[in-house]
C-alpha positions as CSV (number, residue, x, y, z in Angstrom):
1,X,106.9,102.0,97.3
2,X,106.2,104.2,94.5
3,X,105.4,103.0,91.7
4,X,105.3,105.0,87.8
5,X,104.1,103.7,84.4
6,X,106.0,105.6,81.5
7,X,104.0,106.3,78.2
8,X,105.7,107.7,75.1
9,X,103.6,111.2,73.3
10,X,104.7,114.7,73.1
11,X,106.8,114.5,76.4
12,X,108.9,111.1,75.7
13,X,109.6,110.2,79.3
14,X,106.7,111.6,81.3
15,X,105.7,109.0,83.9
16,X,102.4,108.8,85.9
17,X,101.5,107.1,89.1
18,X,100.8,103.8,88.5
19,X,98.8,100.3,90.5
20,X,99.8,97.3,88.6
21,X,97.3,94.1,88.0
22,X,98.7,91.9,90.5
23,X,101.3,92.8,93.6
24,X,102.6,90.6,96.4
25,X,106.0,90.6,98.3
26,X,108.2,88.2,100.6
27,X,110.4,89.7,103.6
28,X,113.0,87.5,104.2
29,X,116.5,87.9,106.3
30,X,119.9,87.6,103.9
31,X,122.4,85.0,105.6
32,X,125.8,87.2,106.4
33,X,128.2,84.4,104.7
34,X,125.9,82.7,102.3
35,X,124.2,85.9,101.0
36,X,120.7,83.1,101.1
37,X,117.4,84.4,101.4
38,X,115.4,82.9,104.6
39,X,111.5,84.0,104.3
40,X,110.2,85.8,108.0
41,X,107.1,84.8,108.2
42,X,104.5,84.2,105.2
43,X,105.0,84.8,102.2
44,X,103.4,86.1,98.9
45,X,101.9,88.9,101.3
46,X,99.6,91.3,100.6
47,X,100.6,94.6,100.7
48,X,98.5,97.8,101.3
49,X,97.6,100.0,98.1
50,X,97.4,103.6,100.0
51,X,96.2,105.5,96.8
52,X,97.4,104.7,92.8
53,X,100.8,103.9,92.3
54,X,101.8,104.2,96.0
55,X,102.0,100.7,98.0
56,X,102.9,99.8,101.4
57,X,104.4,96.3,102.9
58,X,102.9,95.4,105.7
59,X,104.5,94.1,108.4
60,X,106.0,95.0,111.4
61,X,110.1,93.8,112.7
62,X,109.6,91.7,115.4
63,X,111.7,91.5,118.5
64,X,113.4,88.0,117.8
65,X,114.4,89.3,114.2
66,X,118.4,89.0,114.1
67,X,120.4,92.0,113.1
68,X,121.8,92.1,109.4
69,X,120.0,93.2,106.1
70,X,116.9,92.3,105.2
71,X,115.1,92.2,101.9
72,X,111.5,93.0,100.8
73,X,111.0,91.0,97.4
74,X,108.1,92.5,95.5
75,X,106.4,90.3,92.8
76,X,104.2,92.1,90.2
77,X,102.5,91.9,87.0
78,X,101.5,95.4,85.3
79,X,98.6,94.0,83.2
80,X,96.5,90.3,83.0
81,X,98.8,89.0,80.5
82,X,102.2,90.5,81.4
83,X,104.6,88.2,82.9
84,X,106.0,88.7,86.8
85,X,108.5,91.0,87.8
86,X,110.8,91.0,90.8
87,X,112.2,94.2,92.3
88,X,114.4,93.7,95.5
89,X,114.5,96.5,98.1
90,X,117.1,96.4,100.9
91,X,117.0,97.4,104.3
92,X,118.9,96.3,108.0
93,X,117.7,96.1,111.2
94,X,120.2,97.8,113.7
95,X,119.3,97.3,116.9
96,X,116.9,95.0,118.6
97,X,113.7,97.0,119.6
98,X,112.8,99.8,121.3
99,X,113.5,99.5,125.5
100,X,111.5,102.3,126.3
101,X,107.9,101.4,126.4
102,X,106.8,105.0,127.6
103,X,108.6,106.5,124.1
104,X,106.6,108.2,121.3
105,X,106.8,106.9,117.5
106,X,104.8,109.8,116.0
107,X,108.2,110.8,114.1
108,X,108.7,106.9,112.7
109,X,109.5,106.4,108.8
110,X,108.2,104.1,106.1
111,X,111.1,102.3,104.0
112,X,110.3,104.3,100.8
113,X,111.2,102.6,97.3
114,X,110.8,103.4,93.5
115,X,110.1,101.2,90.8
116,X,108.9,102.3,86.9
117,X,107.0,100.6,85.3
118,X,107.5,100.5,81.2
């Protein structure tokens, strides 16, 4: 996830990377007919902060995970005082694991989410 701060000067809009003051996140799976969220694993997780503004869930899909959508629920507060934020990022596990144990991964993706701060 990507995160940007927006500050108004000469250029109104311009944004700049941006690590807010407190970050956590729940995975959780969404029921088909219900639309619920159910929590995989722990939750208020720590993600990892790879450099400002630029944050990474950690976890990994496990092979008993059900297929369907999934959702990572990020919890943050920009500054001490500020209040929390949610921001919801959707994403679906397709198929159930990799059968191939002699395969590569070097050509794997992170899911990739934006987010701006005001």
């Amino acid at each position: 996830m990507y995160l940007y701060a927006r500050y108004y000067s000469a250029k109104p809009y311009e944004t700049f990377p941006y690590t807010p003051f407190w970050i956590r996140y729940d995975v959780g799976f969404i029921h088909p007919t219900t639309s619920n969220f159910m929590p995989v694993g722990s939750t208020n997780r720590l993600p990892y902060i790879i450099d400002t503004g630029k944050i990474r869930p950690n976890f990994i899909i496990g092979n008993n995970w059900k297929l369907g959508t999934y959702q990572i629920r990020w919890y943050y507060r920009a500054t001490e005082t500020s209040t929390t934020q949610t921001t919801i990022v959707e994403f679906s596990v397709t198929s159930d694991g990799i059968h191939q144990p002699e395969i590569a991964m070097e050509n794997h993706f992170d899911v990739k989410a934006y987010m701006i701060l005001d």
